[in-house]
N, C-alpha and C positions, 0 to 999 in steps of 0.2 A: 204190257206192264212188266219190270223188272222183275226177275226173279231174286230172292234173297235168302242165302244159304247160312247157318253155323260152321264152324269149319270143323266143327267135329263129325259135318256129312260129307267129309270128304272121302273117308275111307270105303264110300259107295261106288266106286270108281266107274265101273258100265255105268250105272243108274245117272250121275252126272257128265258124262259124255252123251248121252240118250236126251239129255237136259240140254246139252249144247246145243246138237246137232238140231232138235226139233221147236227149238224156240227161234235159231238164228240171232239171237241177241244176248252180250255178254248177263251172267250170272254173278252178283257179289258177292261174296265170302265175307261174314262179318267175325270177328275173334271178341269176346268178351261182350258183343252189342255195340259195339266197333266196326264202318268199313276197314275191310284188309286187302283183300284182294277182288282181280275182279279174272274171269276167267271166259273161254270162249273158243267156237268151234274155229277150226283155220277156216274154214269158208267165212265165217264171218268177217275172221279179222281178216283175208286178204282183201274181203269187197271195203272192209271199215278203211284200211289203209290204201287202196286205189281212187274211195270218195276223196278222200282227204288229199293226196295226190291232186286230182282235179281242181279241190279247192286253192290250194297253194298255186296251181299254173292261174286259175282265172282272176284269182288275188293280184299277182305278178301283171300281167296281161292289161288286166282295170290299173295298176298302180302306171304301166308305160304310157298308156293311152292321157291318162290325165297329168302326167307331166310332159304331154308333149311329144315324146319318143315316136308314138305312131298316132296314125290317123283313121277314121273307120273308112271302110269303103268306099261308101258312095261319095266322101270327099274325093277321095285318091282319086275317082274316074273322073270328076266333075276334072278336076285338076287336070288331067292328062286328055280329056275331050277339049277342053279351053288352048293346050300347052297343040295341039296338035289340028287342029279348028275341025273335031270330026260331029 
């Protein structure tokens, strides 16, 4: 479940790193009853920003294959068992 902060808790500064660190998931800062910011341990955002990585190569990857660019495996071999009569 999200955590949701005032940013007037911010000036708790251990107590919301302790907040990062042990939930693994960003924290939102809301100003006036307002999202503001959203904040978060570096473990999280390097793993948030390596997901997202992976998502954009398999994105890339699904978008070659179904224009054609490549072909999945077990074609390529069918094709090169046929190409080579093995």
């Amino acid at each position: 479940m999200p955590q949701i902060i005032p940013i007037r808790d911010l000036k708790n500064t251990s107590e919301i790193s302790q907040m990062c660190h042990s939930s693994k998931e960003p924290i939102f800062i809301t100003k006036n009853g307002y999202g503001d910011m959203v904040i978060m341990s570096m473990e999280a955002y390097e793993q948030a920003m390596y997901m997202n990585d992976i998502y954009i190569k398999l994105q890339t990857a699904e978008r070659s294959v179904s224009d054609g660019e490549l072909s999945d495996a077990f074609e390529s071999l069918r094709e090169i068992r046929k190409q080579y009569e093995v």
